[in-house]
KEKE-210546 format. One line per 8 residues: number of its first residue (from 0); for each residue x, y, z of C-alpha. Coordinates in steps of 0.25 Angstrom, whole numbers, always signed. Example, Ala and Ser with C-alpha at 12.3 -4.5 7.8 and 13.67 -1.06 7.14 Angstrom:
<atoms>
0 = +49:-18:+31; +55:-4:+29
</atoms>
This chain:
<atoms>
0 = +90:+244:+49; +75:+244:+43; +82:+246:+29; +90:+233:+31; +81:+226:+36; +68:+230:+26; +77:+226:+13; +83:+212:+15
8 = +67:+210:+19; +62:+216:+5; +71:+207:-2; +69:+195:+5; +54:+200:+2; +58:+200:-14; +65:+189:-14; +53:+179:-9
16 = +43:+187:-19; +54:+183:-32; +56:+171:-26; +41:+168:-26; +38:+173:-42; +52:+166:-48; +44:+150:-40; +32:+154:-47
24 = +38:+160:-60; +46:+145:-61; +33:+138:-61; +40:+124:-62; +45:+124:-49; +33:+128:-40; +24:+117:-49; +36:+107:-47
32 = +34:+108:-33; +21:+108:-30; +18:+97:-39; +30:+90:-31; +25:+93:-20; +9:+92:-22; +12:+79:-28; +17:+72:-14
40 = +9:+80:-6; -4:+77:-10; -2:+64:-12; +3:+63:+1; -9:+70:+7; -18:+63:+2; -12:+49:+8; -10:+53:+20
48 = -24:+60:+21; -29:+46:+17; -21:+38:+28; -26:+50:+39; -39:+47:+33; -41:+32:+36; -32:+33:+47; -42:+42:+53
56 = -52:+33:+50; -46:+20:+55; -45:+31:+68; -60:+34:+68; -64:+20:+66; -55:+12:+72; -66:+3:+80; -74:+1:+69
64 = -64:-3:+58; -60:-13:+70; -72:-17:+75; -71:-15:+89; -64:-12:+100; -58:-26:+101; -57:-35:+90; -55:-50:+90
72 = -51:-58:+79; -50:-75:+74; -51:-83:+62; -58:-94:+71; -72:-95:+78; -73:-89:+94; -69:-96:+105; -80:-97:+115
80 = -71:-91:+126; -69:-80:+118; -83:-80:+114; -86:-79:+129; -79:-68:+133; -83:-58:+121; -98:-62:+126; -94:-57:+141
88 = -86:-43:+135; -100:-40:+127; -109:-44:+139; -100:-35:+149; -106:-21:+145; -115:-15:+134; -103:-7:+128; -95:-20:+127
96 = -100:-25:+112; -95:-39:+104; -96:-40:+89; -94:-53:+81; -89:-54:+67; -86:-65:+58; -82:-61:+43; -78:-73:+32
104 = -80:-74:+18; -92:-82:+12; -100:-83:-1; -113:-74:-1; -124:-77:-11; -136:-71:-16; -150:-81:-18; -157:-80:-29
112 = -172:-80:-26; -183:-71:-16; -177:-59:-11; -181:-56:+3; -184:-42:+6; -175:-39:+18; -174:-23:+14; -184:-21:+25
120 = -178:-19:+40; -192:-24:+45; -189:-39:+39; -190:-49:+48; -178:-58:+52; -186:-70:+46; -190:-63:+32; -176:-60:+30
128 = -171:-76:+34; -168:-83:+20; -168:-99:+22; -154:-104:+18; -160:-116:+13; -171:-108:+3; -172:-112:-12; -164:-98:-15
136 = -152:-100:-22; -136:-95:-24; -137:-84:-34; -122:-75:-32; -112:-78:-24; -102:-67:-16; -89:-69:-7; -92:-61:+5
144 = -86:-57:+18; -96:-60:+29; -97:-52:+42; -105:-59:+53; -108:-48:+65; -114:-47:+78; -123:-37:+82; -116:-26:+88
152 = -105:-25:+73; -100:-15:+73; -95:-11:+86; -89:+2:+79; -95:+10:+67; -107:+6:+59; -111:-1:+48; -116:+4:+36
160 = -128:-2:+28; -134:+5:+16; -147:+6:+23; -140:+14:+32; -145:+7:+44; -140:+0:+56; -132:-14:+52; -141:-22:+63
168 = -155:-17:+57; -151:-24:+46; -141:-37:+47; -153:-45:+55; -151:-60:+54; -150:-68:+40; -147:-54:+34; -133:-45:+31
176 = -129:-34:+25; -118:-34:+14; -109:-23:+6; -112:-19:-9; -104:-30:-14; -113:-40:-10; -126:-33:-18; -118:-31:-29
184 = -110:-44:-30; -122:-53:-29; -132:-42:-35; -141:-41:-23; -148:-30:-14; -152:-29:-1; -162:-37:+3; -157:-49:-4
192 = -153:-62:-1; -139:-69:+0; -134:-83:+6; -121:-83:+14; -118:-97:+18; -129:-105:+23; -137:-94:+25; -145:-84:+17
200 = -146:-68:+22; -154:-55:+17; -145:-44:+14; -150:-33:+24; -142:-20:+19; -130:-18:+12; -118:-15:+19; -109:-3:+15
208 = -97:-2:+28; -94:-10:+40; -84:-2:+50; -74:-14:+50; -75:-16:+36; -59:-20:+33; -52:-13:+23; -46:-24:+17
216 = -40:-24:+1; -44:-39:-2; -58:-39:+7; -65:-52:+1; -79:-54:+0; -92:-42:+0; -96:-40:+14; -109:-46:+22
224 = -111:-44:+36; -120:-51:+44; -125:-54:+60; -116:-65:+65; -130:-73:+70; -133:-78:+55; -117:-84:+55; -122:-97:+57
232 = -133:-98:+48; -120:-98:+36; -115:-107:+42; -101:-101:+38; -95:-100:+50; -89:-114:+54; -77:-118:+55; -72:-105:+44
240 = -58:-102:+46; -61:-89:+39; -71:-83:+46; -64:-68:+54; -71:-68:+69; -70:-56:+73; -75:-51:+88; -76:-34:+91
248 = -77:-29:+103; -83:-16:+107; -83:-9:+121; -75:-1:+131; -58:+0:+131; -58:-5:+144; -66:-17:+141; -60:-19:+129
256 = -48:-20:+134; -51:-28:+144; -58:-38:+135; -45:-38:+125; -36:-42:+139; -47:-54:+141; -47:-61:+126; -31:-58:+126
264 = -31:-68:+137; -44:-76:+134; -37:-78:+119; -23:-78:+123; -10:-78:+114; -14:-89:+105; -27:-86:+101; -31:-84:+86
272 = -40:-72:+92; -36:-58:+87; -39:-47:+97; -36:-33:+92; -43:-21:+98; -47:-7:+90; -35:+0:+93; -25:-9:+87
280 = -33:-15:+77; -27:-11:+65; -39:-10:+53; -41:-14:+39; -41:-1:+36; -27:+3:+41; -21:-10:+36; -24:-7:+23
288 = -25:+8:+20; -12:+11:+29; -3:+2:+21; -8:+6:+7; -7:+23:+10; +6:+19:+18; +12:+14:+6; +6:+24:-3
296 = +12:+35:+6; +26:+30:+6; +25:+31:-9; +19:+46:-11; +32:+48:+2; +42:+43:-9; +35:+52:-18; +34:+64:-7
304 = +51:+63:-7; +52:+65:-21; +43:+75:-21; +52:+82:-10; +64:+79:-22; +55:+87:-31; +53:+97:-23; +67:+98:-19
312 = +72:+100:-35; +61:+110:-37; +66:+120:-27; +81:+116:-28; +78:+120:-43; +70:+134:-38; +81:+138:-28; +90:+137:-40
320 = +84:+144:-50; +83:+155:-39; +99:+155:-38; +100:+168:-42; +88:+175:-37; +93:+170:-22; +107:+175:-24; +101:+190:-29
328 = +92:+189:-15; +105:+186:-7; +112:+197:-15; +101:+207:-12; +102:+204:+3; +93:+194:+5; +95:+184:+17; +98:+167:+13
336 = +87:+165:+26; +75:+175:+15; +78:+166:+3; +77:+154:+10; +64:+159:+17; +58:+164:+3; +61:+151:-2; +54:+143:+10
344 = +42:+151:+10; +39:+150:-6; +41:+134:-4; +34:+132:+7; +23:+139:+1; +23:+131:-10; +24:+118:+0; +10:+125:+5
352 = +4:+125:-9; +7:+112:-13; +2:+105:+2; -12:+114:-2; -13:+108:-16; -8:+94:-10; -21:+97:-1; -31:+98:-14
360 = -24:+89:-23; -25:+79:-12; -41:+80:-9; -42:+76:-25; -33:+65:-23; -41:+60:-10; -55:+61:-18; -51:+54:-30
368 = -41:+45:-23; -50:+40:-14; -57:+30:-24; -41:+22:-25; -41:+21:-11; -52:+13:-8; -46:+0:-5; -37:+4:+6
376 = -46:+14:+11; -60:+12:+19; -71:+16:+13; -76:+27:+22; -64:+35:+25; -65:+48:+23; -52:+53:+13; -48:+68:+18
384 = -37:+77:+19; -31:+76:+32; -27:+88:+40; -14:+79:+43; -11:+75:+30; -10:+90:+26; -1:+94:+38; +7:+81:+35
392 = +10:+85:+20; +11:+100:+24; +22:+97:+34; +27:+86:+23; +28:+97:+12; +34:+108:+22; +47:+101:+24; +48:+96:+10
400 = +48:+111:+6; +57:+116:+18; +67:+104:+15; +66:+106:+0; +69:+121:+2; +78:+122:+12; +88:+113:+2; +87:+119:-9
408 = +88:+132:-3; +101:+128:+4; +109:+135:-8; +102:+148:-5; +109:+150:+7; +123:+149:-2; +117:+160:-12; +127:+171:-12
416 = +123:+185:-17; +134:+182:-29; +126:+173:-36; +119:+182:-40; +131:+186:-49; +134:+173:-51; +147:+172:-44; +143:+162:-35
424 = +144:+147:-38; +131:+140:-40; +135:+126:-43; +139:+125:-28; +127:+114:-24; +124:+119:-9; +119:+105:-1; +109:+107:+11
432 = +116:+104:+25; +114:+90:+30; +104:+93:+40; +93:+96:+28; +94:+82:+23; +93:+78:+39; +79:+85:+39; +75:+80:+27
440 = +78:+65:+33; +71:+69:+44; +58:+74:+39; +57:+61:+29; +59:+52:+42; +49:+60:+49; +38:+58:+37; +42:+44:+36
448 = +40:+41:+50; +28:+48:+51; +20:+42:+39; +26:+28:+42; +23:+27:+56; +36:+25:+63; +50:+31:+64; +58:+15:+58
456 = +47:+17:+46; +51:+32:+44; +65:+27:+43; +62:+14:+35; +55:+22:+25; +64:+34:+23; +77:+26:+23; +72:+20:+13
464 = +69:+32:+6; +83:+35:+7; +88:+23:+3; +81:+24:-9; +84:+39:-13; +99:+37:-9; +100:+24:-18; +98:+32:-30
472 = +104:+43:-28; +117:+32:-27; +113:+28:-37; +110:+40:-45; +124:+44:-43; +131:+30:-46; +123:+31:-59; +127:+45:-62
480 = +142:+42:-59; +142:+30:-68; +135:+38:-79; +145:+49:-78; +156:+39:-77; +154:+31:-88; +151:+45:-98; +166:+50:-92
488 = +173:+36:-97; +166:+39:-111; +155:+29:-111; +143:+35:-117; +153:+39:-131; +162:+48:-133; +154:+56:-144; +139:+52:-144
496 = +140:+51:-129; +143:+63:-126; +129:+71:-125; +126:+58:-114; +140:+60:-107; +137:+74:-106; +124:+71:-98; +130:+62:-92
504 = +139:+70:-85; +129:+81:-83; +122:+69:-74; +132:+70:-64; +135:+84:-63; +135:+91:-52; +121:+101:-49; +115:+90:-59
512 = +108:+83:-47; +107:+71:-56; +107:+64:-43; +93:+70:-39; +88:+67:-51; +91:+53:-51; +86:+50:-35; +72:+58:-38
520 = +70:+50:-51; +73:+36:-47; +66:+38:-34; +54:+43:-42; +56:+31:-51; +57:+21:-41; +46:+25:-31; +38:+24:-45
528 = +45:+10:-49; +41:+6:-34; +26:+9:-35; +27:+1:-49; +33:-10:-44; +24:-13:-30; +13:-9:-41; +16:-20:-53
536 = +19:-28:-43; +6:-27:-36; -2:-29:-48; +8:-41:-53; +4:-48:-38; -10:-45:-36; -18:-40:-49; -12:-48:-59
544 = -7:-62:-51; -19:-68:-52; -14:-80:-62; -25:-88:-71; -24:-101:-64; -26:-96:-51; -39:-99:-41; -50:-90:-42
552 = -59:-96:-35; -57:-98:-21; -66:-107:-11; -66:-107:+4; -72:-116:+16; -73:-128:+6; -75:-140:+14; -68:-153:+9
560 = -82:-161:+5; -86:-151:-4; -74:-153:-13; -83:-161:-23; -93:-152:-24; -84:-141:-26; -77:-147:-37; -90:-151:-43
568 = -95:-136:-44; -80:-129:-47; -79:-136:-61; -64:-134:-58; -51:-139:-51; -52:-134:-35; -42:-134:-25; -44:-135:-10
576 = -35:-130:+1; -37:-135:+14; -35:-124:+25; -31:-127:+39; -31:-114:+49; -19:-115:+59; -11:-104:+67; +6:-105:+65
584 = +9:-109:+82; +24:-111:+81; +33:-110:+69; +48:-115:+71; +47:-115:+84; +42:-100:+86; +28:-97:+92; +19:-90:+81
592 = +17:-76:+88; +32:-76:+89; +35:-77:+74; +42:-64:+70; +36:-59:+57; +41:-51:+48; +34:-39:+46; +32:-39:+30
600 = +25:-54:+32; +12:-47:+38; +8:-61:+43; +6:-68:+57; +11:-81:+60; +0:-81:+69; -10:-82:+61; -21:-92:+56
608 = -13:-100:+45; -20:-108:+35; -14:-123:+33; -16:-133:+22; -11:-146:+18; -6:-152:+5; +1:-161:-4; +8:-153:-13
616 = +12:-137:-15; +4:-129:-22; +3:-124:-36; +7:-110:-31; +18:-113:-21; +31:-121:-23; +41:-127:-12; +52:-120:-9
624 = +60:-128:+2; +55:-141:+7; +62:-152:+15; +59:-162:+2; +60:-156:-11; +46:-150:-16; +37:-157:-5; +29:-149:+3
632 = +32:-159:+15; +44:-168:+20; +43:-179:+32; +48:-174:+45; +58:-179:+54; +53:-190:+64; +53:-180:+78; +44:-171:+68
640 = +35:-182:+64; +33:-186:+80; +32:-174:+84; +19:-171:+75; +26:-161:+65; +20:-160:+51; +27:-158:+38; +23:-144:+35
648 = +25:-133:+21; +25:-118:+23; +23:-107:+14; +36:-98:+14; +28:-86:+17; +24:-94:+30; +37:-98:+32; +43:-83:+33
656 = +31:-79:+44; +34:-92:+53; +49:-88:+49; +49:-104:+46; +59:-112:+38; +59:-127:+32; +60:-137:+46; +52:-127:+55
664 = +40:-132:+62; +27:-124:+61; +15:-126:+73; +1:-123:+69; -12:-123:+77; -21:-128:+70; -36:-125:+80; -28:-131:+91
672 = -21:-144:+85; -6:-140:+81; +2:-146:+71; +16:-144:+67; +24:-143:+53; +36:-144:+48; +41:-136:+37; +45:-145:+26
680 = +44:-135:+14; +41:-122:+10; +32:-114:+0; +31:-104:-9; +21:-98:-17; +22:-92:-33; +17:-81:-35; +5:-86:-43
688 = -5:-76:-38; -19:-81:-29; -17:-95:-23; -20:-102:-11; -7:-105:-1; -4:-110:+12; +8:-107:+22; +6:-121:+27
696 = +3:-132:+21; +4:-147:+28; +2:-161:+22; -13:-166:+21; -13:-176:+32; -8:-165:+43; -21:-156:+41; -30:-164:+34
704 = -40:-166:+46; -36:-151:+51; -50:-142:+51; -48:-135:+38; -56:-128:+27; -53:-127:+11; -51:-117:+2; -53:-120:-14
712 = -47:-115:-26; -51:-116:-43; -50:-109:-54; -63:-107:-62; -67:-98:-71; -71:-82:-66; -84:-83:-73; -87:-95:-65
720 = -85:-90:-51; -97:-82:-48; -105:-94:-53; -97:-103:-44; -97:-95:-32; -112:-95:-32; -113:-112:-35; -102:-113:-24
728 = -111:-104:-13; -124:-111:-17; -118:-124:-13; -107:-120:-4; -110:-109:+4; -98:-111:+15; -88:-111:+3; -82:-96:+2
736 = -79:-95:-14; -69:-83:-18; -67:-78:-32; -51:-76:-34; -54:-67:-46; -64:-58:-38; -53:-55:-27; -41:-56:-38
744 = -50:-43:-42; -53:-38:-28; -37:-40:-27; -34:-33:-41; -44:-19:-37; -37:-16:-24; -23:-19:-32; -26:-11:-42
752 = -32:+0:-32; -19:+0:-25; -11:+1:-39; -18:+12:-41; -13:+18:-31; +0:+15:-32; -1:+20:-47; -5:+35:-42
760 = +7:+34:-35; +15:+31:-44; +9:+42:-52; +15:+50:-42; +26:+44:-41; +29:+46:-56; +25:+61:-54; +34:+65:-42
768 = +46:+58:-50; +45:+66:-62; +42:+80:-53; +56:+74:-46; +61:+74:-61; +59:+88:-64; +62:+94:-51; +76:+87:-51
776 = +79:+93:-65; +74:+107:-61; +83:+107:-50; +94:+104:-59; +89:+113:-70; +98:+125:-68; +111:+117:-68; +106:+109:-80
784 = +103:+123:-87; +115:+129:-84; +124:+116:-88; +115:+117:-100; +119:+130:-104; +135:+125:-102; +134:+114:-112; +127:+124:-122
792 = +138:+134:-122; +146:+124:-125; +140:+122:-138; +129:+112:-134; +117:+110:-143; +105:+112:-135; +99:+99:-141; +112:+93:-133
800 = +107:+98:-122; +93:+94:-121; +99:+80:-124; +109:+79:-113; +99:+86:-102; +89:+75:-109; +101:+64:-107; +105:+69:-90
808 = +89:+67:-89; +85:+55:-96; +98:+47:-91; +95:+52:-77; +81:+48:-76; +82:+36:-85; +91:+30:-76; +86:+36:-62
816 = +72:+27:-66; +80:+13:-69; +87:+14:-55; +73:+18:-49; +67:+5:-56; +79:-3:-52; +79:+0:-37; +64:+3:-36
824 = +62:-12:-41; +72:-19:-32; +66:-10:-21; +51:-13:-25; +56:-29:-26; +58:-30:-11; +46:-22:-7; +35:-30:-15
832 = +42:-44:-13; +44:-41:+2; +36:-32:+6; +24:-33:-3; +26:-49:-4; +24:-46:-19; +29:-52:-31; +38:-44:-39
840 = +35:-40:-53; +41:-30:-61; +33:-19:-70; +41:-20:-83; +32:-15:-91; +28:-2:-80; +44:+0:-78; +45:+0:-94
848 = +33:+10:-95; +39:+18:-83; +53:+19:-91; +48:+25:-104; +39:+35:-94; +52:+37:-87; +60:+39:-100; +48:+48:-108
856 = +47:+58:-93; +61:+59:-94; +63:+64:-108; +50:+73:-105; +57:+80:-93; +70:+79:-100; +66:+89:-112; +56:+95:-104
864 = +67:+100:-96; +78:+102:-105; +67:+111:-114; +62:+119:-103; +72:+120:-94; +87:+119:-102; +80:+124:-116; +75:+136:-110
872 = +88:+142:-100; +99:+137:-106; +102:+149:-115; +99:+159:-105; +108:+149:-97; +119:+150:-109; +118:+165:-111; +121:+168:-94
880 = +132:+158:-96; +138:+165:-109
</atoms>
């Protein structure tokens, strides 16, 4: 009993050991599958440890990236009801604290002349009060964002000074504190003088982080912050329809929760006053950062399943190679349940490995990364592997290999002790059960649901996965079935063509898993033709649209008598746009808050709107439906015209949010008055880069005397800006002047940092299609071999067979990459001019570039292959057969 026992236990013993020395003595395929494996891995750690990483972070500071506990929110000036009842929450109890915010754009200047020494905390509030009216004069100018706070800012976290101390010991009254920008951009230092508005102000300290600084990709203007008190001495406050107030509130939950109750019913359903509190608030930094890792998650997913492919090839192509050596096991006594085990444990092991080198290559990918990710990342987050992160990937990498293993190892248990002698059949291709490819469903749902938030996006996301992979595979084998039909009715020649026929035919073979071939192939082609294509096409939109003609100077709050000097100092043409503010009340018929929108417009019809009035269509927009040919607006009906409704032309883009056509009847509120149009044409816009538009635009004498501000636009040369900026600020301080080629720039840098981005992965992508590549031609290598030796017996030149494995591969991949570009185009056409709303353009010259790469991999591989793999074997292969 001991005896029977002790022996099958020392071959099973034997077994594992020579199965162990014959994976490391075929060294190709343990280095396939830990680059495969490694590859999708570490960049999947290093993804997910920088979404836990700023996750975290939002976690941690919540109430500081917020503001507050509550947050109110408007585009216009306080109410004095609200007003009233903010004052009694702050007066109720010590812990119950109030900040004011205002934050606009406006020009800051630097005054040539004495430079008061405000470096000294003893200075006085006196010594540091520069008259406005004193014979200094505008030497630089700067577009800023000024922040006006009261005295308890920051309710949550601290603000950081270069000093290092307190934010109040320094911002005193005529003085504020600004970010680098500021210094360098007007080539100042602390202690300086600078003018914004009306009123001139000591630079007290230099600003280096607020704790509800937005993380914003386009954030316009070099940050000041300042007390609230010296507002009024800018006198830039007014009527400005651009100014964001904002109030934060800081105190108990129940207080705060009884206050939120109280302004919900003091403001009611109507009110333009945004309340949020922390919890819900959703931040900059989420907003931005999310979306961007999201998306470049979904792409190193697409890339994790062909990965999984690779994988699969690479131990199909092992267990092969070990047909023999598991039949001699089985002869010798060996149980099917010991084989599979020796298998299970040498890969998992290797799974182990490759997670641990995932681990170290992702730390160097997280340090020299970081630098790329600075314009979706805030800047004092703290970049680390996440404990999370490595179970996630460990788990992830676990069931790969189990899945991996267990089909390729479901020949093994069909292994008979004969075939060691070679009686058994060994083109019998064993299938796994149905139930396998049920877990493998499973386990992609489970990640896809997991890392996309919800079950319908797990579904979404892998169905269409699914949709994708099974598309080529039909049309892999439509193609291949054409191919081997037309070489059967003699089209490729009846001489010369027979070398193609013969590869032809080898193509749809069976055990040729030229099917495999082509669905890795075009999957990896098209995942990389799908990062081209959103890449090109945001380039083509935002880097490279900027056309010659267009504005680049911009020019805000221009008030209607200073048209002459304008054009006096501008040696240029100027346009000027009047703006009306106005919220949408009703549109055909349907109350504003009631409007269902479309979850790809990411807009609110309840918004503030801004309303103009012309004469004619602009430059950059042309009529695409109106009640009278090309005219912007047509008489009404006489009940219309009693009842007070207004000829009106909408913006197509508008008319899709309102869900609006030509007739309907639009209500607007405009600070109380209402005023209704009728639709009497529609707009569209060319695609012709920067340029002023307006969803609504009335006839002159309906909005004329409406309260309004303007908006000017010229083009002048960029030397000239600079110089222009700083006449414009001496003269006008209210008017708020933008350089278009400056933010065309700031526009291009985050572009560009996004791009490259999207060029790393497309890197990868390029990397894991060609490991794909030649793991599905190892796991095809012994039937190419032996089919090799076939024709060589036959009395086939050797040279014949390179060419028609050459031919089988080239014509595979060739045409796997044009259907992969095909459908990955038509794909990528509905995602960017729906889902992006970006113009479609396609990269000829990247495409023609990617072909040739394509074409010259292919032929690498190809007699790579043939020479290393049929060149070497295929005597040894002849002489067995003989």
């Amino acid at each position: 009993m001991t005896t029977e026992n002790t022996v099958p236990s020392s071959y099973s013993n034997l077994g594992s050991k020579s199965l162990q020395r014959s994976w490391w003595r075929h060294w190709i395929y343990p280095l396939l599958f830990l680059l495969a494996m490694v590859l999708s891995l570490s960049t999947y750690l290093t993804l997910d440890s920088i979404q836990q990483s700023v996750r975290d972070y939002v976690s941690d500071n919540q109430r500081a990236l917020v503001g507050g506990d509550l947050i109110l929110g408007s585009k216009q000036a306080w109410t004095p009801e609200l007003l009233q009842d903010i004052e009694a929450f702050e007066a109720e109890s010590p812990d119950q604290k109030v900040v004011y915010d205002y934050q606009f754009n406006a020009m800051i200047s630097s005054l040539s002349g004495s430079t008061p020494d405000s470096t000294s905390d003893s200075m006085t509030d006196s010594e540091a009060t520069v008259d406005a009216d004193s014979s200094e004069q505008v030497a630089q100018t700067l577009l800023a964002r000024i922040k006006a706070v009261s005295s308890e800012y920051p309710l949550y976290g601290e603000v950081e000074l270069a000093s290092g101390k307190p934010l109040w010991q320094k911002l005193k009254p005529n003085s504020v504190v600004v970010e680098t920008q500021v210094l360098t951009g007007l080539n100042l230092i602390v202690g300086d003088t600078v003018k914004i508005g009306e009123a001139t102000f000591t630079i007290a300290d230099e600003l280096v982080t607020e704790p509800d600084r937005p993380l914003t990709a386009f954030g316009f203007g070099a940050r000041v912050l300042m007390s609230d008190s010296d507002l009024e001495a800018t006198d830039l406050m007014g009527q400005r329809s651009r100014v964001d107030y904002r109030i934060e509130l800081a105190g108990p939950t129940e207080a705060i929760t009884e206050q939120q109750a109280q302004l919900e019913i003091l403001l009611g359903d109507s009110s333009e006053v945004k309340i949020t509190d922390a919890e819900d608030a959703n931040t900059s930094v989420t907003e931005v950062s999310d979306n961007v890792l999201m998306f470049l998650k979904l792409l190193v997913i697409a890339v994790l399943f062909l990965s999984a492919v690779a994988l699969l090839s690479v131990v199909k192509a092992f267990v092969g190679l070990q047909q023999n050596a598991n039949a001699i096991r089985r002869a010798l006594g060996e149980s099917i349940s010991d084989i599979k085990r020796s298998y299970y444990l040498v890969f998992i092991a290797m799974a182990v490995l490759a997670c641990i080198a995932s681990g170290v290559i992702s730390l160097g990918m997280l340090k020299i990364g970081a630098q790329y990710l600075t314009a979706i990342l805030p800047p004092d987050v703290n970049l680390s592997i996440k404990l999370v992160s490595l179970i996630k990937i460990t788990v992830v990498a676990l069931v790969i290999t189990l899945l991996v293993v267990q089909h390729s190892l479901y020949s093994v248990t069909h292994t008979k002790p004969s075939a060691v002698l070679k009686q058994a059949t060994t083109n019998n291709r064993q299938h796994p059960p149905l139930y396998w490819y049920g877990l493998v469903l499973l386990a992609s749902f489970g990640l896809m649901a997991y890392e996309f938030g919800s079950l319908l996006n797990g579904i979404q996301v892998l169905g269409g996965m699914i949709v994708l992979a099974a598309s080529f595979w039909l049309i892999g084998k439509g193609w291949l079935w054409l191919l081997a039909t037309l070489a059967s009715r003699g089209l490729f020649g009846k001489k010369s063509g027979w070398m193609v026929r013969t590869a032809v035919h080898n193509l749809s073979r069976k055990g040729n898993q030229s099917g495999l071939f082509f669905v890795t192939l075009a999957l990896s082609v098209s995942v990389l033709s799908m990062i081209t294509l959103l890449n090109h096409s945001l380039n083509t939109q935002f880097v490279k649209a900027y056309p010659e003609d267009a504005p680049n100077l911009f020019l805000l709050d221009v008030q209607s008598e200073q048209h002459e000097a304008l054009n006096s100092i501008i040696d240029e043409p100027i346009t000027y746009y009047p703006v009306v503010r106005a919220r949408v009340s009703e549109a055909a018929g349907v109350s504003a808050a009631d409007i269902q929108v479309a979850q790809s417009e990411g807009d609110d019809p309840t918004r503030m709107f801004n309303l103009s009035y012309a004469d004619e269509v602009m430059n950059t927009e042309f009529i695409s439906d109106a009640v009278e040919s090309d005219q912007l607006y047509a008489p009404l009906d006489e009940q219309a015209v009693e009842a007070g409704v207004v000829p009106l032309s909408i913006l197509n883009g508008a008319a899709e949010l309102l869900n609006v056509s030509m007739g309907d009847q639009v209500t607007f509120n405009i600070q109380g008055i209402e005023i209704v149009g009728q639709i009497t044409s529609i707009r569209e816009r060319y695609e012709r880069g920067p340029s002023p538009f307006f969803y609504f635009l009335f006839e002159p004498d309906v909005l004329a005397d409406a309260p309004q501000i303007q908006f000017a636009t010229t083009k002048v040369e960029a030397d000239a800006i600079p110089q222009l900026q700083t006449d414009l600020a001496r003269q006008f301080p209210a008017i708020t002047t933008i350089d278009g080629g400056a933010i065309a720039k700031q526009i291009q840098g985050y572009v560009s940092q996004m791009s490259r981005l999207v060029q790393v992965f497309t890197l990868l992508a390029i990397i894991t299609g060609i490991m794909v590549l030649i793991t599905s031609l190892l796991s095809t290598s012994q039937d190419r071999l032996r089919d090799s030796a076939s024709f060589r017996l036959l009395g086939m030149q050797t040279s014949d067979l390179y060419k028609i494995n050459m031919l089988e591969i080239g014509l595979l991949g060739i045409s796997a990459g044009v259907f992969a570009v095909v459908l990955a185009s038509g794909t990528a056409y509905v995602l960017i001019t729906e889902w992006f709303n970006l113009r479609f353009s396609m990269p000829w010259l990247s495409f023609g570039i990617g072909g040739l790469m394509l074409v010259a991999v292919l032929i690498i591989i190809a007699v790579s292959y043939v020479r290393l793999v049929i060149g070497r074997g295929i005597m040894a292969r002849v002489r067995g057969m003989v």
